[in-house]
C-alpha positions in Angstrom: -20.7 -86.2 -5.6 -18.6 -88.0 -3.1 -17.0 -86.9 -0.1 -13.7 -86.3 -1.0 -15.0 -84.1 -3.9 -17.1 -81.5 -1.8 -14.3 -81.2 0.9 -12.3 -80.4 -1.9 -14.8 -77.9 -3.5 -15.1 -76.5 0.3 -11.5 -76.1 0.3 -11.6 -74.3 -2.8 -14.6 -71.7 -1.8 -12.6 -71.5 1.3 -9.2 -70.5 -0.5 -11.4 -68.4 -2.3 -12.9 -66.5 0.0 -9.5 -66.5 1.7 -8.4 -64.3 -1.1 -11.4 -62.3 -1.3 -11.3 -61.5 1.8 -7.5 -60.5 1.9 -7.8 -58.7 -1.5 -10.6 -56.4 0.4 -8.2 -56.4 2.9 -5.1 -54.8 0.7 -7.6 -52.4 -1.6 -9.3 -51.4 2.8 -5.6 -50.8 3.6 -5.3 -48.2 0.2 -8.5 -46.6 0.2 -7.0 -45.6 3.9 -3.5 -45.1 2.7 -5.2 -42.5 0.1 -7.4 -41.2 2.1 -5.1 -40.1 4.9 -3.0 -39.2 2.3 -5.7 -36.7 1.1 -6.5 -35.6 4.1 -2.7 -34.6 4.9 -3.5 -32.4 1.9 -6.5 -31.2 2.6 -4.8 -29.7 6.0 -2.3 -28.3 4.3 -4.1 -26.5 1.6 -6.7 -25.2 4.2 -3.6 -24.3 6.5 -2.1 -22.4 3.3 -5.0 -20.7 2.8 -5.1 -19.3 6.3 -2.2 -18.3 6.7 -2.8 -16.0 3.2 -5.8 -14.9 4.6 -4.5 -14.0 8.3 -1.8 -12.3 6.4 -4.7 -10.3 3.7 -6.7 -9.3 6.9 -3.5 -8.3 9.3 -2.6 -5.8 5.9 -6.0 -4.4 5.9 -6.0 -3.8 9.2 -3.0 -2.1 9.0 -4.0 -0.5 6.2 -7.0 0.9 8.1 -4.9 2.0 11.0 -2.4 3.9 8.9 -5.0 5.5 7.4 -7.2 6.4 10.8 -3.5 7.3 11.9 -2.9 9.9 9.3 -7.0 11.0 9.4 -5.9 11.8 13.6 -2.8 14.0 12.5 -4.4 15.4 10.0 -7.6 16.6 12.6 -4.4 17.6 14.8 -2.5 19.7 12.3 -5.8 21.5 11.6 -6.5 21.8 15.3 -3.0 23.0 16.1 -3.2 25.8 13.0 -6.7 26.8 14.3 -5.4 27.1 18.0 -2.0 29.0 16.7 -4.2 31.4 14.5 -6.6 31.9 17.5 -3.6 32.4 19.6 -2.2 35.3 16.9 -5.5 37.1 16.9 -5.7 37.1 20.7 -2.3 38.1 20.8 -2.8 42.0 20.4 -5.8 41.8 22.8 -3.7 39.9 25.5 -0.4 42.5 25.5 -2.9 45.5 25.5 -4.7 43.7 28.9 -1.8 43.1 30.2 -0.1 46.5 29.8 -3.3 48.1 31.3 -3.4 45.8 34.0 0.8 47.1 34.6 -0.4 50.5 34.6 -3.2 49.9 36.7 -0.6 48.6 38.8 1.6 50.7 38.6 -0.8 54.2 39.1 -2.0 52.0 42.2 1.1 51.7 43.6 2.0 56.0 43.4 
């Protein structure tokens, strides 16, 4: 093979490689392309989904407070009516003491 021949077959593996080397280039530039591009929705699926469950959790919780709300007015109502029906009972007891007390005070005092 002479000279000329093998520089040109150089030339030619050269060119070849050339392109190789710049198709990997272009398909290495799109494989990152996609890639970010997947990634962009990966974040904002996963930010989605967040958000839906920060929202699922802050309604539970309010859910649970409502209902540990209501629970305490509840245990409050029943206090109150238990203090109010103590109160009623006592009631008699406490006007009869303190009209014997008056008398007492007043008998003391003649």
């Amino acid at each position: 093979m002479a000279r000329p021949e093998v520089l040109e077959e150089i030339r030619d593996a050269e060119a070849d490689a050339d392109d190789i080397i710049a198709d990997a280039e272009a398909e290495r530039e799109d494989v990152i392309a996609d890639a970010r591009e997947r990634a962009a929705e990966i974040r904002e699926e996963t930010e989605a989904e967040a958000a839906e469950l920060t929202e699922e959790r802050l309604e539970e919780a309010e859910e649970e407070i409502e209902s540990e709300r209501e629970e305490i007015l509840a245990e409050g109502e029943a206090e109150r009516e238990e203090l109010s029906t103590r109160a009623e009972e006592n009631r008699e007891a406490v006007v009869e003491y303190v009209v014997e007390r008056f008398e007492e005070a007043v008998d003391a005092q003649t």
